[in-house]
N, C-alpha and C positions, 0 to 999 in steps of 0.2 A: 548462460554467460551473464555474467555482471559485471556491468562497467561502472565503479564511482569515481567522481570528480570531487565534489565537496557535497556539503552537506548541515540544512540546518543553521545558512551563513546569515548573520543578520544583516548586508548591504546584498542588494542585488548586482548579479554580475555577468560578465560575457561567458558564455558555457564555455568557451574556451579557456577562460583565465582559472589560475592557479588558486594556492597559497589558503585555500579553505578548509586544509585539511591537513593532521601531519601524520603521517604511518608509522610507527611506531612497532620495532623490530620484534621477531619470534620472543616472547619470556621478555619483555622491556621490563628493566631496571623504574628504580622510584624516580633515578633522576630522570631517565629519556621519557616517562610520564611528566613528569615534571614541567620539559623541555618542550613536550608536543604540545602542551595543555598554554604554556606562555608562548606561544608560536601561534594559537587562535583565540586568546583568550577565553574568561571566562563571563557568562556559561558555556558549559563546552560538552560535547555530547561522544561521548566514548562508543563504540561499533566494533563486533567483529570485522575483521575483513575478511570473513570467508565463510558467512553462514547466510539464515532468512526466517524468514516471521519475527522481525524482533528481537529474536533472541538474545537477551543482555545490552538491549542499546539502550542507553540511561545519561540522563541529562546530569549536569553534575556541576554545583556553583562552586566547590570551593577544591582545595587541594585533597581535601582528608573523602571528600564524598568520589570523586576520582578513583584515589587510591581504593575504596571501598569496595565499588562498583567491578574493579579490575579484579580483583580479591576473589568477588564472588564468581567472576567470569572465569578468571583460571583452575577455580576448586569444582566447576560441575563439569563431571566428568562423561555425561549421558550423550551419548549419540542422539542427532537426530539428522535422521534419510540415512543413517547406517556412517557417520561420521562425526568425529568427537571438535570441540572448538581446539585451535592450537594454538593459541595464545597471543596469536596477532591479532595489532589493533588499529584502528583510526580511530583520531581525537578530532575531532571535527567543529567547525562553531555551530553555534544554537541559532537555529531561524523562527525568528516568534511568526505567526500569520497560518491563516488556513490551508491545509492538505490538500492534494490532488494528484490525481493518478492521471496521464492521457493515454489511453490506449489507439494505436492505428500498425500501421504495416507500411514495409517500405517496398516497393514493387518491384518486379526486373526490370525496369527503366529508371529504376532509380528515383522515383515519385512517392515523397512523404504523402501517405495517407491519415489523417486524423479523423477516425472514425466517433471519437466520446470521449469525454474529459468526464472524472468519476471524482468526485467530493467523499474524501475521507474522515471520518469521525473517530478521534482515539480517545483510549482513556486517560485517569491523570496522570500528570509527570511526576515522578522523572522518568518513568516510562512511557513507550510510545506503542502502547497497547489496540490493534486494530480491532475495533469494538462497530463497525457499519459503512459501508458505501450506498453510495447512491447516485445513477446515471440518469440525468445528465446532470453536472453539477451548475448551482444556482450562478453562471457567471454573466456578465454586463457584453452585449459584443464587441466592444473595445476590449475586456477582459479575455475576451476568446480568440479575439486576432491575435492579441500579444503571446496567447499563453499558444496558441499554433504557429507563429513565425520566431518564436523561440525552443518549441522544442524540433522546428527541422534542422534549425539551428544543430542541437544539440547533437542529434542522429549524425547529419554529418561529422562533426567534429570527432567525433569518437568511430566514424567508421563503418555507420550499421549500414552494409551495404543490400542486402535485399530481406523480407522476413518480416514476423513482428516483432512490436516492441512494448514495453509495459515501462511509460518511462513518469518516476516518482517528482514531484513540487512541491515547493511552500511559497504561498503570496503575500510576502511581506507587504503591505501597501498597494496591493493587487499587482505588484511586478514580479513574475517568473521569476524563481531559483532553483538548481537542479541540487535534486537528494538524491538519487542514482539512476541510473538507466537497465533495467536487462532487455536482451535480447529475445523476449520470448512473451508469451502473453502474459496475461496478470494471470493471479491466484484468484483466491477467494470470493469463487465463483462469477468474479466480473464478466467473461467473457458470455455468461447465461444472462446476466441483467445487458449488456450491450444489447445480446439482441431481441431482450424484451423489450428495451426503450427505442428500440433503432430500426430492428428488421435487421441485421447485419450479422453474418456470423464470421468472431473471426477467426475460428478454425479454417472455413473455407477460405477466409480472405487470403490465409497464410497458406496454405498448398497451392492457391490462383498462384498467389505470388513468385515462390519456389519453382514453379513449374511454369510460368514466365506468360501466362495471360494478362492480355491488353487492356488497359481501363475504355470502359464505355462511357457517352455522356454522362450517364448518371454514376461515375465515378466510382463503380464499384466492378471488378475485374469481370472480365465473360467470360459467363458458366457458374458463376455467384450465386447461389441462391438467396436472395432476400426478400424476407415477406414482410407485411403491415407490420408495423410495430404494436407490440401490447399494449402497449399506454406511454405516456408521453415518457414515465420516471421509471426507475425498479429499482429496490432498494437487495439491503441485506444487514440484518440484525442479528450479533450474535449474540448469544446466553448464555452468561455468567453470573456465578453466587461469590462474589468476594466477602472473603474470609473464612468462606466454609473448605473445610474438607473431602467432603462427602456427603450425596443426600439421600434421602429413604422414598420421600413424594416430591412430585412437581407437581404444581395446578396452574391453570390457565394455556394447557395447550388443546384442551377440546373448543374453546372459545375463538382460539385462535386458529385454528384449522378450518372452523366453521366462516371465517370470512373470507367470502369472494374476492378479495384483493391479494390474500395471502396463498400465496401457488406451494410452499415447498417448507415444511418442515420436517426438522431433522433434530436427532440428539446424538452424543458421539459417546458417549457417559453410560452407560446404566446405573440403574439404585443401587448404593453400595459399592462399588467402584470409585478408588481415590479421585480428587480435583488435584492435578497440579497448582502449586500455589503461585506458579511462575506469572510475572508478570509479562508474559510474551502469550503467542497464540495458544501455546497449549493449556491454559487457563481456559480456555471455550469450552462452553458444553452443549452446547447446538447452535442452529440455526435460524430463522425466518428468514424465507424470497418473499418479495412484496412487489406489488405495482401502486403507481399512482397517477393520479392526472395533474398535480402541480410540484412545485419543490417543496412547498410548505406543506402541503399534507404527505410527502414523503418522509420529512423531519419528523411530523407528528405523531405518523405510526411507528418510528423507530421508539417514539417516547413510548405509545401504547404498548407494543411490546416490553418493551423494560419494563413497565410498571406493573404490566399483567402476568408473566410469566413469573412465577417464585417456586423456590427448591428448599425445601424443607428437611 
């Protein structure tokens, strides 16, 4: 389930308030684009309303890159999870400021748990290409109250009444803005860096939850299993060759296997096998899991990675 509200707004606002976003009917006409797009101004950020990874969500400054954008979204025709885009959209405003994911669970008692806020890294616009997370993200604890007494905020407003959630931000000026909410955990392999940075797993957090165990002082459901945490951080780097097609060698992943920090690589691609040229997730061609002991040397091996890894 996915619940959106707005998205990408540049004022920060009550999760509950409207008006950040305009829907924009099955097959919309140039004008009801037109109309949606003068309804949140520009920049304005165009979205399926009924897909995920990105697919087709494109920043867009002016009328003609809009209309473009839509163009491209209603001419690809490819399934993905076994379902085609249908042509409905949200036009949405632009939130300039850094990504974040919080991942926690809501209990049967009704108790937001915020288990990790996770610091997203994308690639360039006008796409919003998910290129690395990392838990826990660098934030201020005034940063962290705000950004956990506005997403229970949020949870209620929308109803999430037991279960987890994997709910999306951007901090304009370091103040909470909601980019969507689902009902369910994150992707891209967050919930394995959770509990390498944390000890917490939230698969277990969510059946505790479902199945209606009580939190203990240390505020994790009984019967929970949580161990030490790996290291303070974990990251996740993905591997892409922009502008390539296809590649014949990779080098630099014996290097990188070979380091003690690095737990989990993966490639989805083999040599010779097309590269999607999309600028959404299917663009990826592997993976690194990583740990770390600060934020900043979490950053920095995201950089190592990129600059080590190349596909030829």
């Amino acid at each position: 389930m996915l619940l959106t509200v707005h998205s990408r707004a540049r004022r920060p606002r009550s999760p509950a308030a409207g008006g950040g976003a305009a829907r924009a009917p099955r097959g919309p006409s140039a004008a009801e684009l037109d109309a949606a797009a003068d309804h949140v101004g520009f920049p304005c950020v165009l979205k399926p309303s009924d897909s995920a990874g990105s697919v087709h969500v494109t920043r867009a400054d002016t009328r003609a890159e809009l209309h473009r954008a839509h163009a491209l979204l209603t001419a690809d025709l490819r399934p993905d999870l076994g379902r085609r885009l249908d042509g409905r959209v949200l036009v949405e405003e632009y939130l300039d400021g850094p990504e974040v994911s919080v991942e926690g669970c809501v209990t049967a008692s009704g108790e937001v748990v915020v288990v990790a806020v996770t610091r997203k890294f994308l690639g360039p616009e006008p796409h919003f290409v998910e290129l690395g997370h990392i838990v826990q993200a660098d934030l201020s604890t005034v940063e962290r109250q705000a950004v956990e007494a506005y997403v229970a905020d949020v949870v209620a407003a929308l109803g999430v009444r037991v279960g987890p959630f994997h709910c999306e931000l951007r901090l304009p000026g370091g103040n909470p803005v909601l980019i969507e909410l689902g009902a369910r955990m994150g992707g891209d392999h967050i919930p394995d860096l959770v509990r390498l940075a944390t000890g917490v797993s939230l698969p277990h957090l969510a059946v505790a939850a479902h199945t209606g165990l009580s939190l203990d002082p240390g505020r994790l459901p009984q019967g929970v299993p949580a161990s030490a945490p790996r290291a303070k951080h974990a990251g996740i780097r993905f591997l892409t060759a922009p502008g390539r097609t296809d590649y014949r060698t990779v080098s630099g992943l014996t290097a990188l296997r070979a380091r003690p920090d690095v737990l989990d690589v993966q490639l989805y691609l083999k040599p010779g096998e097309p590269i999607p040229p999309d600028p959404d997730f299917r663009c990826r061609i592997g993976h690194a899991v990583y740990t770390a002991d600060s934020y900043a040397d979490a950053v920095e091996l995201g950089h190592v990675i990129d600059r080590g890894v190349t596909f030829e």
